[in-house]
ZAFITOR-684398 format. One record per residue (C-alpha): residue number from 1; chain; x, y, z. Coordinates in steps of 0.02 Angstrom, whole numbers, plus 50000, padded with zeros to 5 digits. Example, Ala and Ser with C-alpha at 12.3 -4.5 7.8 and 13.67 -1.06 7.14 Angstrom:
! ZAFITOR-684398
1;A;50615;49775;50390
2;A;50684;49947;50357
END
This chain:
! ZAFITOR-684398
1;A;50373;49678;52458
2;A;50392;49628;52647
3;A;50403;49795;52698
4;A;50263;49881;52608
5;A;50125;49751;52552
6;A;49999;49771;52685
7;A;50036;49947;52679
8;A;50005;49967;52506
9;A;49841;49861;52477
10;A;49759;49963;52633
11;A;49802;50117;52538
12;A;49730;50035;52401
13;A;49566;49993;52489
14;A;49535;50181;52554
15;A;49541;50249;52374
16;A;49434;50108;52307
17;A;49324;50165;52478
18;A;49324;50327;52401
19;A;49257;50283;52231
20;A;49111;50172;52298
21;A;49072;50326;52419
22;A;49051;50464;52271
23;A;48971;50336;52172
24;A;48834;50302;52279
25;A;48812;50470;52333
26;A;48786;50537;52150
27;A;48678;50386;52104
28;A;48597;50370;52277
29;A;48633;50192;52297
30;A;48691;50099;52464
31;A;48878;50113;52451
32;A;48879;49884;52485
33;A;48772;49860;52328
34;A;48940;49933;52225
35;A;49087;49834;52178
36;A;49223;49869;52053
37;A;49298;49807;51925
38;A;49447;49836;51820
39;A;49427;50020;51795
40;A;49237;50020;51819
41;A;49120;50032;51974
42;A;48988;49911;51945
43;A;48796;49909;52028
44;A;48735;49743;51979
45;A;48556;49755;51996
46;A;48523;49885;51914
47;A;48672;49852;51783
48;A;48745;50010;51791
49;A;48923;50038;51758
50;A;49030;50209;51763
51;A;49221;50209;51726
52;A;49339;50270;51842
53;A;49389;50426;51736
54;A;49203;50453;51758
55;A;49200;50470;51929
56;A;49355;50599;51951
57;A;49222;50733;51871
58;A;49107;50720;52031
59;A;49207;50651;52161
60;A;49246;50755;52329
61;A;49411;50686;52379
62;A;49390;50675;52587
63;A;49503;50785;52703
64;A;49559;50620;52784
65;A;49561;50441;52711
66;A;49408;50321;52761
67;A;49462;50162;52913
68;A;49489;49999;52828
69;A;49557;49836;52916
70;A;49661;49703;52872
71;A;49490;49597;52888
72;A;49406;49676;52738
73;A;49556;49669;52627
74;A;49532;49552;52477
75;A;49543;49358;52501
76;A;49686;49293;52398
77;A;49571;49189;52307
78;A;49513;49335;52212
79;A;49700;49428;52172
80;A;49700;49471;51993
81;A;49876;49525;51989
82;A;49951;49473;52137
83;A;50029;49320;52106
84;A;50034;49326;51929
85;A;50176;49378;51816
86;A;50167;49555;51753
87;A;50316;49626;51621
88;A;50427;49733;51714
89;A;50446;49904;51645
90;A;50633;49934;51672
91;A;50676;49795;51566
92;A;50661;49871;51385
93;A;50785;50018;51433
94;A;50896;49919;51508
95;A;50877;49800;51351
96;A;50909;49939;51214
97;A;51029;50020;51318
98;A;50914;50172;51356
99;A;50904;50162;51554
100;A;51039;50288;51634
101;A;51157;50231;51759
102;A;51248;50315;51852
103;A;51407;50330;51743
104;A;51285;50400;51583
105;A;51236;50554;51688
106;A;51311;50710;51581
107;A;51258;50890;51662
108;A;51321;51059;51578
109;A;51502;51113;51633
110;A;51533;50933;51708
111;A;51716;50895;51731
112;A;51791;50751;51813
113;A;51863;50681;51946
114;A;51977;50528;52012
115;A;52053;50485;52174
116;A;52218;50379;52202
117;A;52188;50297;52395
118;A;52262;50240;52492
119;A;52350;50054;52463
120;A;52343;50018;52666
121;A;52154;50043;52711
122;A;52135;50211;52782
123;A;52312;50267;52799
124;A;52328;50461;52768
125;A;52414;50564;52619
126;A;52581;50643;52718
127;A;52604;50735;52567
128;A;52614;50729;52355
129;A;52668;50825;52199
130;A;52552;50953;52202
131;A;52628;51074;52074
132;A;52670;50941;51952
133;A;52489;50885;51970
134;A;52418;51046;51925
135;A;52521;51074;51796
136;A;52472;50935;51697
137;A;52365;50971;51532
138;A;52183;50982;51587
139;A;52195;50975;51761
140;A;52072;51105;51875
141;A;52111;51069;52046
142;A;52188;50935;52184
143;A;52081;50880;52320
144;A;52167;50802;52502
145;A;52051;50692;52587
146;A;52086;50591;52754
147;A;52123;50422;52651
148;A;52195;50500;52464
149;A;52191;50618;52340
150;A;52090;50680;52218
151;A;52109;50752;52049
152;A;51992;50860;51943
153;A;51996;50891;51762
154;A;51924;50925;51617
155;A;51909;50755;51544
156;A;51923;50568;51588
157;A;52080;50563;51483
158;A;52155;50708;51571
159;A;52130;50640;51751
160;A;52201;50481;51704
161;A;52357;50577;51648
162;A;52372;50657;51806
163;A;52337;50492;51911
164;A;52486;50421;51796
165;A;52605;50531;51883
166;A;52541;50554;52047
167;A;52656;50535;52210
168;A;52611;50520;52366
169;A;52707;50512;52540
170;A;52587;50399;52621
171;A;52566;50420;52819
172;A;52605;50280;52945
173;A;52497;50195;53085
174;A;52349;50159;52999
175;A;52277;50004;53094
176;A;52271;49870;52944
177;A;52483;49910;52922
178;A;52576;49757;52903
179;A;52409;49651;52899
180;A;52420;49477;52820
181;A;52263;49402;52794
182;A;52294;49222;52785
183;A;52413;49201;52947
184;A;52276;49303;53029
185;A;52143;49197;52997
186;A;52255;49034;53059
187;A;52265;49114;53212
188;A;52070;49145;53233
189;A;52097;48947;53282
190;A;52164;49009;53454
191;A;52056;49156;53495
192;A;51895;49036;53472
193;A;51984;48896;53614
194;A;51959;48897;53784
195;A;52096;49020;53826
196;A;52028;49148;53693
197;A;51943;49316;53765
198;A;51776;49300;53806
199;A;51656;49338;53690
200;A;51465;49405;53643
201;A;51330;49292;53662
202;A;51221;49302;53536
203;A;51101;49163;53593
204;A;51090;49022;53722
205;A;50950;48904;53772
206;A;50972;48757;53892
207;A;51145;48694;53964
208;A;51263;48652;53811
209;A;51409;48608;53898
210;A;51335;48475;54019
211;A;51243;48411;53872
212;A;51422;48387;53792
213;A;51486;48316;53921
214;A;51371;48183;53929
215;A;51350;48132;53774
216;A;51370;47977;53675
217;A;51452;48045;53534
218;A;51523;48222;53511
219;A;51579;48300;53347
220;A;51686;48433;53337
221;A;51725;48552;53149
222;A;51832;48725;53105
223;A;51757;48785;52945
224;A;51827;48952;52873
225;A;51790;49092;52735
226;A;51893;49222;52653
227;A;51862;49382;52624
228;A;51743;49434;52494
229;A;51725;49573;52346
230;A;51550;49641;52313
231;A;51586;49615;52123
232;A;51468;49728;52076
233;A;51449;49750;51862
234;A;51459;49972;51891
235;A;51610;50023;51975
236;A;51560;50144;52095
237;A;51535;50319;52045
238;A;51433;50492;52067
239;A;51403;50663;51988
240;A;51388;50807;52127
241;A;51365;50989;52077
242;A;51382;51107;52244
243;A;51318;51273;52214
244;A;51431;51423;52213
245;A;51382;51472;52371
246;A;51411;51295;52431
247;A;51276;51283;52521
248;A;51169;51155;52421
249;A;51205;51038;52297
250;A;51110;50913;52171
251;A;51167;50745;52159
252;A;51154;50598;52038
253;A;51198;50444;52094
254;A;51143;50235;52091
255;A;51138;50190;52269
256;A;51038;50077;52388
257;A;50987;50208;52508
258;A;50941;50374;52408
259;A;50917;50438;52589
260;A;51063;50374;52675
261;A;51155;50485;52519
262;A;51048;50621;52517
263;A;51078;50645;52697
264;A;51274;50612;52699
265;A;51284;50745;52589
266;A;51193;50862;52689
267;A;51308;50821;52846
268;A;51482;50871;52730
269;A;51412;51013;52688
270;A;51342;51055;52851
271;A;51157;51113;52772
272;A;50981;51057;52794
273;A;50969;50878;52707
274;A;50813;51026;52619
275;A;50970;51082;52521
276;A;51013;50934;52417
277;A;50919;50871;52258
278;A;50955;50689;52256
279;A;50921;50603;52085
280;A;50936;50409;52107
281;A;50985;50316;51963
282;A;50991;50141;51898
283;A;51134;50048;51972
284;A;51242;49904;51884
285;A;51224;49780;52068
286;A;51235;49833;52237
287;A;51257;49686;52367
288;A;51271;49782;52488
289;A;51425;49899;52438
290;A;51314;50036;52374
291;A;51216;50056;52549
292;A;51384;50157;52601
293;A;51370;50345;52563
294;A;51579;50340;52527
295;A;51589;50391;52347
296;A;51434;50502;52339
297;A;51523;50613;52482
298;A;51676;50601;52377
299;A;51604;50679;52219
300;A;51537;50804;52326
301;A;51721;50870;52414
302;A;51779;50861;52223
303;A;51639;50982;52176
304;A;51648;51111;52310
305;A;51845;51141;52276
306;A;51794;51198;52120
307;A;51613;51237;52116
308;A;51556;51150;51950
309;A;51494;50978;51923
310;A;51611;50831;51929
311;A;51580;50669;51901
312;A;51685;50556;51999
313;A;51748;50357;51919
314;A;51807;50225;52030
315;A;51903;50126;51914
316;A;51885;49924;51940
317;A;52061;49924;52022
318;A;51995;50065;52157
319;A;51831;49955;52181
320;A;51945;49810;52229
321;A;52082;49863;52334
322;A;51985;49975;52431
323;A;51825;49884;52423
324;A;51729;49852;52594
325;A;51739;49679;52598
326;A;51628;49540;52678
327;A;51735;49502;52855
328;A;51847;49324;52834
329;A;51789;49223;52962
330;A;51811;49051;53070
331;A;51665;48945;53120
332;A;51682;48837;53277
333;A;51569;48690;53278
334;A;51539;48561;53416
335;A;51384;48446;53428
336;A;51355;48311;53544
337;A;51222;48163;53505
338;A;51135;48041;53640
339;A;51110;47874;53649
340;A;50973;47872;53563
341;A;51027;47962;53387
342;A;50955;48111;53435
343;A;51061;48299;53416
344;A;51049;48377;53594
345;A;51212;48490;53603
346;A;51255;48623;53494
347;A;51387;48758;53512
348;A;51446;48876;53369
349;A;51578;49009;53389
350;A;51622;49136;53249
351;A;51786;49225;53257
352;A;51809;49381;53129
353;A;51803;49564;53119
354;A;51646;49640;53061
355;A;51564;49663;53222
356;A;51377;49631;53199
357;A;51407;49580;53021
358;A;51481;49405;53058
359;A;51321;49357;53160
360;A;51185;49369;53045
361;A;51115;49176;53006
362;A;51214;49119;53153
363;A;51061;49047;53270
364;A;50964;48901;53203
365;A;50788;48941;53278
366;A;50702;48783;53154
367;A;50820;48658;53203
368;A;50745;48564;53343
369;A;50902;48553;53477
370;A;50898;48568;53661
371;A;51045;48618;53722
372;A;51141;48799;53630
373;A;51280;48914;53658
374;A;51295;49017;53518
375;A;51427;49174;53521
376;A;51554;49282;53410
377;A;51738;49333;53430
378;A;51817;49494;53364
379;A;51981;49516;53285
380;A;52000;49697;53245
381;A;52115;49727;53075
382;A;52106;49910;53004
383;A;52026;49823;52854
384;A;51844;49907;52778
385;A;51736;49781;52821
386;A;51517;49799;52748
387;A;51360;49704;52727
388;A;51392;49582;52555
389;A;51222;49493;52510
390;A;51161;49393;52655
391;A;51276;49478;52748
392;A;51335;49340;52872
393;A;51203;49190;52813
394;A;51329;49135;52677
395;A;51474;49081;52810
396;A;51383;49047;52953
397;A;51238;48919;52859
398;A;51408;48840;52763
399;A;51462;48798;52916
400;A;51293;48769;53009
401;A;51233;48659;52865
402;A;51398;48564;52820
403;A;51411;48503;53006
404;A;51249;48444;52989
405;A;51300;48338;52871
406;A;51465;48284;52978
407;A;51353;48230;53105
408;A;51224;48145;52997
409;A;51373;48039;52896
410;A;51433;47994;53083
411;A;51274;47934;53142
412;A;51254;47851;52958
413;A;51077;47929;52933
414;A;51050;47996;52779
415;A;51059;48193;52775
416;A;50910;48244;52716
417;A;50816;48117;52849
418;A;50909;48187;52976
419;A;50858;48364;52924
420;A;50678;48307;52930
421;A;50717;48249;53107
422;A;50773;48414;53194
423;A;50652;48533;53095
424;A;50496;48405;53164
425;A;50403;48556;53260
426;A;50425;48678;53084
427;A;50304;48613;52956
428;A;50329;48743;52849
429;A;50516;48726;52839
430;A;50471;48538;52832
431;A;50363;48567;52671
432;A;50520;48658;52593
433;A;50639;48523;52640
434;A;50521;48399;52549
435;A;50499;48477;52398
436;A;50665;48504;52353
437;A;50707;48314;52388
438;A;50563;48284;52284
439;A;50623;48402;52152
440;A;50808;48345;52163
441;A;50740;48148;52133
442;A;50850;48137;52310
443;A;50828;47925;52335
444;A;50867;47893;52146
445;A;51049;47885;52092
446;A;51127;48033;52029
447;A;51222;47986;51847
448;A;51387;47915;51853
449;A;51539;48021;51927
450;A;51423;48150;52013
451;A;51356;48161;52198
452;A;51217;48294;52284
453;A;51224;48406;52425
454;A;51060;48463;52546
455;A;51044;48628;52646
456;A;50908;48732;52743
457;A;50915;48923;52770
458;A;50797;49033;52830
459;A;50822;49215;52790
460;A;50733;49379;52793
461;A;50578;49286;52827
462;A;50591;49158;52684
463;A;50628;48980;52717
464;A;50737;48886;52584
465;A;50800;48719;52529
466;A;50933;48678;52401
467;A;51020;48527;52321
468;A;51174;48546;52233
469;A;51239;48408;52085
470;A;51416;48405;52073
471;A;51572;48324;51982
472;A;51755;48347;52047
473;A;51895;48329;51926
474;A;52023;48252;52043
475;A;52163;48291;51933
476;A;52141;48491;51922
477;A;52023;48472;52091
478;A;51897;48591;51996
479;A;51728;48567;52064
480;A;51581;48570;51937
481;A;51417;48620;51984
482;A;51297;48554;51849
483;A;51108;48558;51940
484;A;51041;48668;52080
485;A;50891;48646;52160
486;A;50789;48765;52254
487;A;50614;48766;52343
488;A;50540;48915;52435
489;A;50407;48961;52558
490;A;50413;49168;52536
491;A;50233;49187;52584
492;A;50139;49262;52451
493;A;50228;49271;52294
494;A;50184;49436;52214
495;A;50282;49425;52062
496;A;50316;49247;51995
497;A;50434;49297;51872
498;A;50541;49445;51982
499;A;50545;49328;52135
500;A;50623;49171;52025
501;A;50764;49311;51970
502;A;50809;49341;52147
503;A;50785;49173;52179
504;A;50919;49131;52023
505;A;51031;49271;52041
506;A;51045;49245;52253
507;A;51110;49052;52197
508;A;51220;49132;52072
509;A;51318;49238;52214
510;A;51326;49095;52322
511;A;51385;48977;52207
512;A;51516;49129;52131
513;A;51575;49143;52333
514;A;51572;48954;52378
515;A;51676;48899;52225
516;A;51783;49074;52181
517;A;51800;49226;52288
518;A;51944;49254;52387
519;A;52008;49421;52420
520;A;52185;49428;52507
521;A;52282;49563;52606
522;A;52455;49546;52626
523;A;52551;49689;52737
524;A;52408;49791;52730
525;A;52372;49797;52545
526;A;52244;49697;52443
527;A;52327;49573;52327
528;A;52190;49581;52208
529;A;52133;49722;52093
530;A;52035;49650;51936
531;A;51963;49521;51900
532;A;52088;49436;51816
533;A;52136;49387;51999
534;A;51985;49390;52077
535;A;51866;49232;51993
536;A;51698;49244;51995
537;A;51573;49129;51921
538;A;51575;49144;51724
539;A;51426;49106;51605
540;A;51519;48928;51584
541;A;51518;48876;51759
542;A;51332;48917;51772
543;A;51225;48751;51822
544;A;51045;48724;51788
545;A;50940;48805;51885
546;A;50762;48748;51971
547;A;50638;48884;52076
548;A;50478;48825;52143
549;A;50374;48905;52257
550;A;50275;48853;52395
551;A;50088;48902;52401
552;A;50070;49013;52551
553;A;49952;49116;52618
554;A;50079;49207;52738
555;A;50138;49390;52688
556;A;50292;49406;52552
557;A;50448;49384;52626
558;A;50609;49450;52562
559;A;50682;49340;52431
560;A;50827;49441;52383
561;A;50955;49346;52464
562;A;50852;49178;52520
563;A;50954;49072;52396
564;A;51136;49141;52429
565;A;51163;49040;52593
566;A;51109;48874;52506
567;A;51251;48855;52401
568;A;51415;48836;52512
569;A;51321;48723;52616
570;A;51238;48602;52483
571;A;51384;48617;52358
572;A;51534;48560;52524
573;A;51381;48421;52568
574;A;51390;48359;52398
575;A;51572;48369;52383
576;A;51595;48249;52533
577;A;51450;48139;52475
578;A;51568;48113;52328
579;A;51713;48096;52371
580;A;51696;48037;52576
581;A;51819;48200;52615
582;A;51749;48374;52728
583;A;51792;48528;52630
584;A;51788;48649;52761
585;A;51870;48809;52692
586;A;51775;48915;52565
587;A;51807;48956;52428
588;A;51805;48789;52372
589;A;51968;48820;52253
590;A;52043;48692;52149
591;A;52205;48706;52279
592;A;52103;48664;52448
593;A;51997;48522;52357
594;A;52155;48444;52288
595;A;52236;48442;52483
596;A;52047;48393;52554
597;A;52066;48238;52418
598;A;52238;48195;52491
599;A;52151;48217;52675
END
């Protein structure tokens, strides 16, 4: 919607442009005394009306479009559509079971193919049973890739046979070898201090550290995340068939970037990107994962060694242990406060691999304060590290919003006030801020046993508030999330319906990361592999949720991942309204809310 809206409605004005030109050529009319209509072109005094299907036996199509401006474009006071609720047209198939995925592609002669990888992220195959491989029942070929090997047979049953006895010598000195996660991320503590390696400044207005220094108060926080699992329903997977000459192939795969693909492929093969017939498919979630090209180029090595179709299955175990993860993270916090009550310091450090991934949402361009140093800190780990919805919002507005918080509780003004307070010169993220405390009934008492939570976020254009209601059982130390709150200024909202699904589903990730993902690495190999050991959030965890929209005259804005940073943030906020105890490591698991209760 962001990207093509304006695009689309001043391609939509030149063909409509087109129409009133034939028409009033053929009835010699003044082209401004016609207007349309749904389907017609209409001249009113005269009350003459001809139907678009009409028109296409006369009309002379021009060699190059009419002008039209933005300033003739249709007021939004007279959308039809736009802003109303239309049925999507995906949703029967994938109702009935009809739409095609990825993984229900069949094509003539199609066998298949797996890949065992390696357990250590990006280590290399020294070596492996070959013969025995080969041998088994079913089995076409082996395939040696930098990071594993492949097997091709004739059916899923077959590979899995061979995968069963696979062996492979696995390489040494692969970067992530003898990685533990968790010490690792303790020690992020020390690189983020004063005698930690410099690092990239991602943005800096006035002079934070003489603001610190003479402040009243100063507040300092760590908050950290673990790494995360895209979690995606579809395990990864692609059918490639390279021709025999292997200089083409067609492709059939669910991805986020058919071109990305289409183009990977190209580059293994070392042909025009002319060469490869790219059929995109449904796919069962994305969040990021399936912007790589990884498993597409996969298929397609599988498919030259033999020259036939394969279809290539990640199983849910591949997915997980070598998944490209969101990066685990530390946030370092300090504020400092005047005399006067009033936030004028602000430094935030972020400590991680990931590279530009860990920065995204870091700056805080509606909050009102003075004086900023904002920068990042690499730790470099050998792990696969990728974009997971938001990409870096989630940890970095956790932390951003939960110190709010801190800071409002020490200068005993009431969060949400406080909010109001530093977002003064944004009225629009004001008006957001507003309506959810209006929505959330934020000055009445929540019921008995229960507390809320505030945050702000501002992402891909969108600005967002959310309240969280929550209960803690302090004898498991399960959280419970039981209301979520949520208002929205995405410009103009194109499709009510669509936009409250992202809108739902982008809560429903943050509030499955805040309270449940954790992915671990210990000497280089991910712990977990299903998700039997790796929780996400289950139909009876989900909370009731509220969407409005502000009315906005701005262009859309993406909504896709506006809620997803709101939920760490407002569901920690609530958590210490509750119970008077920080929780400042996420996820929020019934282990680390059990030792915050002890403090």
């Amino acid at each position: 919607m962001r990207g093509y809206f304006t695009n689309l409605r001043l391609a939509g004005a030149q063909i409509r442009r087109v129409l009133l030109d034939n028409v009033a050529r053929e009835w010699n009319v003044p082209a401004g005394e016609l207007m349309t209509e749904p389907g017609v072109v209409v001249h009113a005094s005269s009350g003459r009306r001809i139907s678009y299907g009409e028109i296409a036996a006369f009309a002379r199509v021009p060699s190059e479009l009419p002008e039209v401006g933005e300033a003739e474009l249709k007021s939004p006071d007279d959308f039809r559509l736009i802003g109303h609720s239309v049925p999507r047209h995906d949703i029967p198939a994938k109702t009935d079971g009809s739409a095609r995925y990825g993984m229900d592609v069949r094509v003539p002669g199609m066998l298949y193919g797996m890949i065992v990888r390696s357990p250590v992220h990006e280590a290399r195959p020294a070596s492996f049973n070959e013969a025995e491989l080969r041998a088994q029942p079913g089995v076409v070929g082996t395939v040696t890739l930098d990071y594993g090997v492949g097997v091709i047979g004739e059916t899923v049953e077959a590979v899995f046979g061979a995968r069963d006895v696979m062996n492979i010598e696995w390489a040494g000195g692969a970067a992530a070898e003898g990685f533990d996660s968790v010490p690792a991320l303790e020690s992020y503590a020390d690189i983020a201090g004063p005698d930690g390696a410099p690092g990239r400044t991602i943005s800096e207005s006035g002079d934070a550290a003489a603001a610190l220094d003479g402040a009243a108060r100063r507040y300092e926080a760590d908050f950290y995340n673990d790494y995360a699992y895209h979690a995606q329903m579809e395990p990864l997977n692609a059918v490639a068939a390279v021709n025999e000459a292997g200089d083409g192939a067609e492709v059939w795969a669910g991805t986020q970037a058919a071109d990305g693909a289409r183009a990977a492929v190209a580059s293994t093969l070392g042909v025009p990107v002319e060469r490869v017939t790219f059929h995109p498919c449904y796919l069962g979630g994305g969040f990021g994962r399936r912007s790589m090209s990884d498993y597409v180029v996969e298929a397609v090595h599988l498919s030259r060694a033999v020259r036939r179709p394969v279809k290539l299955i990640w199983t849910r175990e591949d997915d997980v242990q070598y998944g490209a993860f969101r990066p685990q993270s530390l946030q370092r916090m300090t504020g400092g406060v005047d005399a006067g009550g009033d936030l004028t310091a602000w430094t935030h450090c972020v400590v991680g691999d990931g590279g530009g991934l860990l920065s995204s949402g870091i700056r805080i361009p509606y909050y009102d304060i003075p004086n900023q140093r904002i920068e990042s800190r690499g730790a470099r780990h050998g792990v696969r590290t990728k974009h997971w919805r938001a990409v870096g919002h989630g940890p970095n507005k956790f932390a951003i919003e939960a110190f709010i918080d801190d800071i409002a509780r020490g200068e005993s003004v009431d969060p949400y006030r406080f909010r109001r307070t530093l977002l003064r010169d944004a009225p629009r993220a004001v008006a957001v801020l507003d309506e959810v405390a209006e929505m959330a009934g934020w000055d009445e008492r929540p019921p008995s046993g229960r507390a809320r939570g505030i945050a702000f976020a501002e992402r891909s254009g969108s600005l967002a508030a959310g309240v969280a209601e929550i209960s803690v059982d302090e004898t498991s130390g399960r959280i419970r999330v039981h209301r979520f709150w949520c208002a929205v200024d995405g410009g103009i909202i194109v499709q009510p319906d669509n936009a409250r699904a992202q809108l739902e589903g982008g809560i429903v990730t943050g509030l499955s990361s805040a309270l449940f993902e954790r992915v671990t690495v210990r000497d280089g190999r991910v712990e977990q592999s299903n998700y039997h050991d790796y929780s996400i959030l289950r139909m009876s965890d989900m909370p009731e949720i509220d969407v409005r929209f502000i009315p906005s005259r701005e262009p859309p804005m993406g909504l896709g991942e506006s809620g997803t940073p709101l939920a760490g943030g407002a569901v920690a906020n609530a958590f210490a309204a509750l119970t008077g105890r920080p929780i400042r490591h996420m996820p929020f698991t019934p282990e680390r809310v059990l030792e915050a209760l002890e403090g």
